[in-house]
N, C-alpha and C positions, 0 to 999 in steps of 0.2 A: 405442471408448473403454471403457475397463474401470471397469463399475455403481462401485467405490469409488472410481476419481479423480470420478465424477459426483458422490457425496457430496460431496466435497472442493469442488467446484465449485460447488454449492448453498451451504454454508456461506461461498466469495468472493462468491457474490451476494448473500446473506442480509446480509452486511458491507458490502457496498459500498454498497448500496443506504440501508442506516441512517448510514454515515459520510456519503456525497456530497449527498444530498436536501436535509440542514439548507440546504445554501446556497441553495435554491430556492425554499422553504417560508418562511424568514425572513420577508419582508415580510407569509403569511398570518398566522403565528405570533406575531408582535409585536403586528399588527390586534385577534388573540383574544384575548391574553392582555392587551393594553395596556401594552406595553412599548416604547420605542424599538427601532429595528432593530439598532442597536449595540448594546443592552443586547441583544437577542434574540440577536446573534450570540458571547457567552457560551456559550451551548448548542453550538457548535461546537468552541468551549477544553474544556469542559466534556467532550466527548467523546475529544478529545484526552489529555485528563489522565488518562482514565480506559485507554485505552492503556498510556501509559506506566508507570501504576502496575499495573496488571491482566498485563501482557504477562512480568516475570519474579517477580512474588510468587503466582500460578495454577501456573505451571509448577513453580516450588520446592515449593509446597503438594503437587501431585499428583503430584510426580517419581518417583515407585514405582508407580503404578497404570498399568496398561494403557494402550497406549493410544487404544483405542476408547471406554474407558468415559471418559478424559480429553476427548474428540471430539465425546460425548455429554455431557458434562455441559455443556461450554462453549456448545453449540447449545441446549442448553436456560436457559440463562441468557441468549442472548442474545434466544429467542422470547418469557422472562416479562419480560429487564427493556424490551423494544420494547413490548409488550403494556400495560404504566406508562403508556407516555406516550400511547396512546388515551386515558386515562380522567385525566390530569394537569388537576386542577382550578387549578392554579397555574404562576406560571414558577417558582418557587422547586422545586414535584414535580417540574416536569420538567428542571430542570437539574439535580436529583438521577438522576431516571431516565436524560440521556444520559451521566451520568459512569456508573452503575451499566452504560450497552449498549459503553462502551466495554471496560469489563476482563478481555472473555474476547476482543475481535480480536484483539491480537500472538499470545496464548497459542494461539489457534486455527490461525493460520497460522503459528505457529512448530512446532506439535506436527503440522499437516497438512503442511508441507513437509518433516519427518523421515520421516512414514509414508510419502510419495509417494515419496519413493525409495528405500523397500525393498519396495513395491509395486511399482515400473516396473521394464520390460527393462531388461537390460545393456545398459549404454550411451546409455539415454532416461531418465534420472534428472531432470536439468534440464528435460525437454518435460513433464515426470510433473508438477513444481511448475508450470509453465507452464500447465497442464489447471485447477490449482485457484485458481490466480491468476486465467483465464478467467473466472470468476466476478466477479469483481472490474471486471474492463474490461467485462462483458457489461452490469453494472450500472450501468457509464457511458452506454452504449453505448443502452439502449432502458430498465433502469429507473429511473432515475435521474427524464429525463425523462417518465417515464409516473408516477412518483409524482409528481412537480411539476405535471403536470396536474391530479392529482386532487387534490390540495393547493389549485390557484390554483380549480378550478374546483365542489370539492364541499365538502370538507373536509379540512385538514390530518390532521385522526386517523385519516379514512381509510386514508392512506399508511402508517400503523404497522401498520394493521390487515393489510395486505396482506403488509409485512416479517415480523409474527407468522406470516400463514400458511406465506409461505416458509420461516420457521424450523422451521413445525412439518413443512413439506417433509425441509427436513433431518434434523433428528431421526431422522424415519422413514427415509429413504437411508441414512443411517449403521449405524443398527440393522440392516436388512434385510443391508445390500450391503456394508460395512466387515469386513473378517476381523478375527481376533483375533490382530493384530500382536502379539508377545509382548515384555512390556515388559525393561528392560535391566538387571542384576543389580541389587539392591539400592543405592541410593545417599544417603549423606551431604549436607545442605546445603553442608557447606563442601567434599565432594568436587564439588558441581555449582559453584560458584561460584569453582574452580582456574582457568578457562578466562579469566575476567577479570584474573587474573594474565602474562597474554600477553599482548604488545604486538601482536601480528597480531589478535588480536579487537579489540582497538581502534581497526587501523588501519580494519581491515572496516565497524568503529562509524563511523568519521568518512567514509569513502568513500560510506555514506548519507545522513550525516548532512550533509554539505555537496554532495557532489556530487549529490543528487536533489534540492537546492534549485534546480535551475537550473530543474524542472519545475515548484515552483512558488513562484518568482517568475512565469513563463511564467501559468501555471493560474489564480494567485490575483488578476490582473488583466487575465484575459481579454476579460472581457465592455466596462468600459471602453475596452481598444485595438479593439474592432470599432466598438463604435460610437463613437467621438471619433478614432481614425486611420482604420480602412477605414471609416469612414460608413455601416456598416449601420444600421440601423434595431432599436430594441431588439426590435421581433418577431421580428429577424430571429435572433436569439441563440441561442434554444435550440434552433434546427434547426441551425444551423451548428454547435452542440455536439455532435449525433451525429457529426459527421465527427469531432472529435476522438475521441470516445468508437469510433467503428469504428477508428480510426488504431491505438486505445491494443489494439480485442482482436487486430487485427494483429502487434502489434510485440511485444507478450507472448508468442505463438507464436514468433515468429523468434528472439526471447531466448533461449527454451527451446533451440530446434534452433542455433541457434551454439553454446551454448554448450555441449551434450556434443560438437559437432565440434572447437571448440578449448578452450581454458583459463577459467573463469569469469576471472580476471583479465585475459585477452589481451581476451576478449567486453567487459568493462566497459571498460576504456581506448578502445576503441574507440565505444565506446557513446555515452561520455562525449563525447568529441572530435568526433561527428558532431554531437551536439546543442550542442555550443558554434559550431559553424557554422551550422547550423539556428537557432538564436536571434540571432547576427548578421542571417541573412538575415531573419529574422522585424522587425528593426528597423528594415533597410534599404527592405524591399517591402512590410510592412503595407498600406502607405497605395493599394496598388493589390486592388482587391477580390478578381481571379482567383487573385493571388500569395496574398494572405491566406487567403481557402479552401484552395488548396495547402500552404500553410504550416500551416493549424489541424490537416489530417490527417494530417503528414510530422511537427508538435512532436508528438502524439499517439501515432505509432508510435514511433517512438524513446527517447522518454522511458521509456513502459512497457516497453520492451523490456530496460530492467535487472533487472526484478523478478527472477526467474531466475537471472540469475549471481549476485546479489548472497547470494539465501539460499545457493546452493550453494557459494558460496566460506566465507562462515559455519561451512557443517556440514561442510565437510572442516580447517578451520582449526580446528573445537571436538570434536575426536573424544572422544566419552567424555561429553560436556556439550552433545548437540548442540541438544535441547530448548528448553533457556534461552537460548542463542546467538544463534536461530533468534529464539527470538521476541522477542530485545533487539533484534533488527534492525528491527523492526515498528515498537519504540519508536521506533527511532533516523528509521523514514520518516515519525515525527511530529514528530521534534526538524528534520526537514529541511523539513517543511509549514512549519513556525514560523518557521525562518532563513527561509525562500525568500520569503514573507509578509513578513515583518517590513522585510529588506534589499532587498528589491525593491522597497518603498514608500518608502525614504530620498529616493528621484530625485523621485520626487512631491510629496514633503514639499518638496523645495527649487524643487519649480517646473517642473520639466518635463513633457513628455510622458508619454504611456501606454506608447509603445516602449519607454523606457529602462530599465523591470525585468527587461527583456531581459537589456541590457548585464550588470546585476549578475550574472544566470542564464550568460551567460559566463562569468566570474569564475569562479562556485562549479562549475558545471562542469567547467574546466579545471583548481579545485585537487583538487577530487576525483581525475580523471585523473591526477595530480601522485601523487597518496596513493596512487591505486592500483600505478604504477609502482614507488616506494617499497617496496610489499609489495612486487610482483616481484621486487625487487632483492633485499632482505633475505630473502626465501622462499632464491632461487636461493644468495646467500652459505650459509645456512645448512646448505643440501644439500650444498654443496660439502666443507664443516667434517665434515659427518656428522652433526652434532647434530642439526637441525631440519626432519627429514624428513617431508612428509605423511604420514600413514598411508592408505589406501584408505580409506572411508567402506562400513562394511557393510551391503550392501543386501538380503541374505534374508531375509525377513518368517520 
């Protein structure tokens, strides 16, 4: 692996680890600060928000600088504003602090999934984003868990303390091991924000934005369908989480590699249509234990295995603008947290089971597939016209 995709992958774990913990930590966090747990899971919206606003007003801001020093700056915002919430004498500091650690994530994977693929070989562009994604799944995968222990069993501020030092891991990778990708001619705010005037960047906006809800509906009431359909035991939870989290650094990888073998659109429709069976099955077979472990690390691989196409169909659909494309798409995998969340818990709200947020994850799954065809379609007319031709995506650093 090449020392700069490892940058790139320090700053997915650095991320993932400050976005996925909150859910673990809540019950200590509310304890400390004397908040209900509902009130405490604010701090999660709050992180969220800070996404969606941080992911294209960083990028517009720094759209002419390098971008290494763009790579570095966003790693060092996210190490001071983690470092806040060690020392958050309040909930009100720290629900400033997680909106302040959210607004360099989109920006950071949106400007590391442009650099990765004009760092990687011809033809490994997609495994190159898939490396720094890694980060991300790895943080599911062992730290996630290993900050919730130190959360449930020392101290919650401990766990920030550990994400600062990872931060200040990355800083350091980047500085050392990041070339000095040479940034892209001078650009205009209103020349970066042409690309929103295209129905295919939109369509790209809504294929995550609904079709990655089906992960989490899935995701966001996991813990409920183990223990209330498979009847685990709630200790038994956060071990049976690594499987998904090993599922997710799995199917991240295979993202990557489908998807420089075929089409990032052919990769996603496919994607998509697996995990709308796979979440059937998840409905059907919960309720037997073997099936449900099989199932927690088959929804796990799958689901993440979009990451991948998804930015790469982005940055060859925003040529010219691929920066802020990239990391609207980050936004859009919070706008799809929130649908998947939100529409997944209706079935609950009227009474039913824990399986059936599934069902909905069907749904949004298969209309994503829907949308994603749609491009295809329109892509392929287009070309045919001669007007609406791909351009290659230039990858020499």
């Amino acid at each position: 692996m090449k020392k700069s995709l490892l940058s790139l992958l320090l700053g997915g774990l650095t991320i993932g680890i400050t976005e996925f913990v909150m859910m673990g930590l809540l019950p200590d966090i509310a304890s400390d600060l004397k908040v209900s747990i509902p009130v405490a899971g604010y701090l999660i919206s709050a992180y969220a928000l800070g996404v969606v606003i941080g992911a294209p007003l960083i990028v517009i801001i720094a759209r002419n600088a390098p971008p290494k020093k763009i790579l570095l700056l966003l790693a060092v915002m996210l190490t001071i504003f983690n470092s806040l919430s060690t020392i958050a004498p309040s909930y009100n500091f720290l629900l400033l602090s997680r909106l302040l650690s959210g607004l360099p994530h989109g920006a950071f994977f949106g400007v590391g999934a442009v650099v990765a693929t004009r760092l990687a070989d011809k033809g490994k562009e997609a495994q190159a984003i898939s490396i720094m994604f890694s980060g991300l799944t790895i943080a599911n995968l062992a730290g996630v868990p290993i900050g919730t222990y130190i959360g449930h069993h020392f101290a919650w501020r401990y766990t920030f303390i550990i994400i600062a030092f990872i931060g200040l891991l990355t800083i350091a990778a980047l500085y050392f091991w990041m070339p000095n990708v040479e940034a892209r001619a001078k650009e205009t705010v209103k020349s970066q924000l042409q690309v929103f005037k295209k129905p295919e960047a939109w369509l790209v906006i809504l294929i995550t934005a609904i079709g990655t809800g089906g992960l989490f509906c899935w995701i966001s009431y996991i813990a409920p369908l183990l223990t209330n359909i498979s009847k685990f035991s709630p200790s038994d939870v956060s071990y049976i989480l690594v499987l998904a989290g090993l599922g997710m650094v799995i199917g991240n990888l295979i993202g990557g590699k489908l998807t420089d073998r075929f089409s990032p659109e052919i990769t996603i429709i496919a994607i998509l249509l697996l995990l709308s069976v796979d979440l059937v099955l998840v409905y059907l077979f919960s309720s037997n234990q073997y099936m449900s472990l099989l199932l927690v690390f088959m929804t796990g691989c799958i689901s993440f295995s979009i990451g991948a196409p998804i930015q790469m169909l982005m940055i060859k659909t925003a040529v010219g603008s691929e920066m802020i494309a990239s990391a609207s798409i980050q936004a859009a995998f919070n706008v799809g947290n929130a649908l998947g969340a939100f529409l997944g818990g209706l079935p609950l709200v009227a009474g039913l089971n824990y399986a059936t947020p599934n069902l909905v994850g069907v749904a949004m799954a298969m209309s994503g597939a829907l949308i994603t065809f749609i491009f295809l379609q329109r892509r392929r007319r287009l070309s045919r016209l001669g007007g609406g031709q791909f351009k290659a995506v230039k990858m020499e650093v």
